[in-house]
N, C-alpha and C positions, 0 to 999 in steps of 0.2 A: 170497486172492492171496498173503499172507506166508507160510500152509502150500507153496504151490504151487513159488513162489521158494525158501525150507527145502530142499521136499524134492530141488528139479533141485540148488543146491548141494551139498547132502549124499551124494547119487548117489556112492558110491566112497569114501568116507572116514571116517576113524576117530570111535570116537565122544568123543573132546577135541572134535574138529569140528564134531559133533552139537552137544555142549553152549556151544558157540562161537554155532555159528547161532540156536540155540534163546533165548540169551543175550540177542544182538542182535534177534531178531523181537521178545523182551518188553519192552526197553528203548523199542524203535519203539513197541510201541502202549501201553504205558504214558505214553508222552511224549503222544500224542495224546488218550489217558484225560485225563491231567492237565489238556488244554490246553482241553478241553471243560466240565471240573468243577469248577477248584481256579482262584481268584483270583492266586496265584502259577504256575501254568499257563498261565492267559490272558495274564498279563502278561511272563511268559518265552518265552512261545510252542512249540505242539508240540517243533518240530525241537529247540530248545534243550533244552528237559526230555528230551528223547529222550538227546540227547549228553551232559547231565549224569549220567545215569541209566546210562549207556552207560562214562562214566570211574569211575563208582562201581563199578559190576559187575568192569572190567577191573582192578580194586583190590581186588579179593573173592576172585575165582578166576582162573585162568591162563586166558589166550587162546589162540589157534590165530594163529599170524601165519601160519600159510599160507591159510586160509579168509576170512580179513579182505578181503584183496584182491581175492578171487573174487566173493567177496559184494557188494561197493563195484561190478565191474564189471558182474555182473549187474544191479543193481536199476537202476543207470544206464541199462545199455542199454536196460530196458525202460521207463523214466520217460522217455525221451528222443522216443519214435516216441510217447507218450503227448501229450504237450505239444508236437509238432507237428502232429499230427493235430487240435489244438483252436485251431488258426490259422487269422484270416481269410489266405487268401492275397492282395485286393486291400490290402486295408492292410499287409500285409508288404512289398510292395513299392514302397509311396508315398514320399513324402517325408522320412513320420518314419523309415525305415529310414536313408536316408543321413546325415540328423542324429545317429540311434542308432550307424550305425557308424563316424562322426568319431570321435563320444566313447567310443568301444570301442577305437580304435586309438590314442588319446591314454591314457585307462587302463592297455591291455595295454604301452604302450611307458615311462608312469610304472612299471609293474609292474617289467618287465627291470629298466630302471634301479635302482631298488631295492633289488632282491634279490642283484645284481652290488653295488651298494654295500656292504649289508650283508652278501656273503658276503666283500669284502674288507677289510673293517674287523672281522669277527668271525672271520677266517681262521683264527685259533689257537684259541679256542673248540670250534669248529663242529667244526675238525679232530679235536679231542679228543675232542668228544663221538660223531663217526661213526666214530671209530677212525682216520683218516689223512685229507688232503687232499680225495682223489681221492672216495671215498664221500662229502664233507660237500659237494663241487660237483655230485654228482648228485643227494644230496636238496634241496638247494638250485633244482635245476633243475627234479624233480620238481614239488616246492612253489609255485615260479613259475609253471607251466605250469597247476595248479591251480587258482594265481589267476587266470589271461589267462581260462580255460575253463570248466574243470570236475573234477570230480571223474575223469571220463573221461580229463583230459590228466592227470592226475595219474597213472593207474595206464597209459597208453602209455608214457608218458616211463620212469615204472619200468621196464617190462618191456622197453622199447628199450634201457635202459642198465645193464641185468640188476642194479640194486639190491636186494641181499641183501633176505629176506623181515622180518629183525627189524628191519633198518632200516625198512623199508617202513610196519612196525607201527608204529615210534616215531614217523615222520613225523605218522602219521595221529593217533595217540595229541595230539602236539602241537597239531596243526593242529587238532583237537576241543578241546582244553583250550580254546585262545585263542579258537577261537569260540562257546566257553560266555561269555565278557565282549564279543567284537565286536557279536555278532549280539543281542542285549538293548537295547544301545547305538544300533543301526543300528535296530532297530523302533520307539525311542522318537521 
């Protein structure tokens, strides 16, 4: 399935892109090798080895910040009809969903909260590091969106708010740094 995913991405584009995709399918399944094999595997977990292995690559050789994106949307779209098709639907719609979705809307609205905080107490920061105001409120927004959702609102909001593709990259780049220490944390 990762050759299949490869190759509909790589359909039309240069081979930086190739080796882009190629990059990222090894880092995936070497994260899952690891997490199978290696006592720091197990205890990091797949995904995580995957995204470390993934910021070490992206520090070796140049990336494709235009294939990054495509790639995030694709595998999503297809993970997503994946893991809903493996749902009771009598239990989706019981009890626990409206408990589930109090604390989803309390979440999503700590989230906003948040990241408006923190995009106005870091305003000059943020501004500097996306080059002006206006780009540091839409990665900002992006990243949010992210968090309430998924990786899927993360790349709408992009494309809704037409953020540049290197920003795009550096978002993600970050948002994988930090959840190489969350996500360790969060499975302990």
């Amino acid at each position: 399935s990762i050759l299949a995913a490869a190759v509909a991405v790589v359909a039309g584009v240069s081979e930086g892109d190739c080796l882009t995709v190629a990059a990222v399918a090894a880092c995936a399944t070497m994260g899952a090798v690891m997490a199978d094999t290696t006592k720091l595997g197990r205890a990091m977990t797949g995904p995580v080895c995957a995204m470390a292995l993934g910021v070490l690559a992206a520090n070796i050789m140049p990336c494709s910040s235009f294939v990054l994106p495509r790639l995030q949307w694709l595998v999503i779209s297809l993970a997503t009809p994946l893991l809903l098709l493996s749902c009771d639907l009598k239990e989706v719609i019981g009890a626990s969903t409206r408990r589930l979705l109090a604390a989803f809307a309390l979440g999503a609205v700590a989230t906003l909260f948040a990241a408006c905080s923190a995009a106005v107490l870091l305003s000059r920061p943020l501004a500097a590091a996306c080059g002006d105001w206006q780009s540091a409120s839409k990665a900002v927004s992006a990243l949010a969106a992210k968090n309430v959702g998924s990786g899927m609102n993360f790349v709408a909001v992009a494309q809704a708010l037409y953020i540049q593709p290197a920003l795009v990259a550096a978002c993600l780049a970050v948002d994988s740094a930090l959840g190489l220490g969350y996500f360790p944390l969060a499975a302990s």
